[in-house]
C-alpha positions, 0 to 999 in steps of 0.5 A: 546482531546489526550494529546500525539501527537504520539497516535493521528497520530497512531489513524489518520493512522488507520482511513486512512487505515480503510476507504480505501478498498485498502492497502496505500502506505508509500508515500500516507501516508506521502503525506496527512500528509506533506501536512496538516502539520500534522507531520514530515516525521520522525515522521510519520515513527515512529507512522507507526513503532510503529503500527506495532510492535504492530500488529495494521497494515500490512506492505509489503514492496518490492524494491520500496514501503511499503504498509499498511493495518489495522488489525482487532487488528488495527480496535478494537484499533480505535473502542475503541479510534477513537472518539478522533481523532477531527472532523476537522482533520476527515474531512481533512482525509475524504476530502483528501482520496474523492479526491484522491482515484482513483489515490491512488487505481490506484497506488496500484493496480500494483505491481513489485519487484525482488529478486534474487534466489539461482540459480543466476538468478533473480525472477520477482514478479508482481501482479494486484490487485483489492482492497484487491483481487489478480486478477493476482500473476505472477514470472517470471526468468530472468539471470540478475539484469537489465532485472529484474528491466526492466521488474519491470518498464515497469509492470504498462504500459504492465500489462493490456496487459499481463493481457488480452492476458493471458485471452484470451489464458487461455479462448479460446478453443484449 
């Protein structure tokens, strides 16, 4: 058993992020731990922190959400160290993650974010994801901030929409 709480919760992240195909998300993660009264969200924040600093996981961050992968760093590390995390919090994690994994795929599938360029104008970033494979990598400008956060919010309804008229316009013969 660990006797330090904080390399337990680093060990508990990278077993999450190890047994997923897909990266997690800042509030997937919090989710399981705040709802089995794992940890504090700020005691969270810090093991996540801590993991990456030290290369263990991946973060990417955009406007509204941070997602994180293991690394292989991450997976030697829980090779090494994941049998002292105890069966019953293993099975919590495994039940949490049987559960909800569609929606937490779902949830990371679509991605948007903006960044304003140095021309004034503002870049739309989107992507469609399927696990860890970028099905669709998309930036669009825009004059302003309000259709960039417009269009950022409308992604997750219209991506598939997109996704399929730029198929078929790319598929079809001329």
């Amino acid at each position: 058993m660990l006797s330090d709480p904080m390399t337990l919760y680093k060990l508990m992240n990278l077993y999450m992020l190890k047994q997923v195909s897909f990266p997690l998300t800042n509030s997937q993660l919090t989710d399981f731990f705040l709802a089995h009264e794992y940890a504090t969200y700020f005691t969270l924040q810090q093991a996540l922190n801590e993991l990456s600093e030290s290369g263990l996981i991946h973060v990417q961050s955009s406007h509204n959400t941070t997602r994180y992968e293991i690394t292989r760093e991450g997976e030697e590390t829980l090779n090494f160290f994941g049998n002292n995390i105890p069966p019953a919090i293993v099975a919590d994690m495994e039940r949490y993650l049987k559960e909800h994994q569609f929606r937490m795929r779902d949830e990371v599938g679509l991605m948007a974010d903006y960044y304003k360029s140095t021309n004034q104008d503002y870049i739309v970033h989107c992507e469609i994801r399927e696990g860890k494979n970028l099905l669709l990598d998309l930036s669009v400008s825009v004059p302003d901030q309000g259709q960039a956060e417009s269009m950022c919010g409308l992604w997750k309804e219209k991506s598939q929409e997109v996704y399929a008229s730029i198929m078929k316009a790319l598929l079809s013969p001329l």
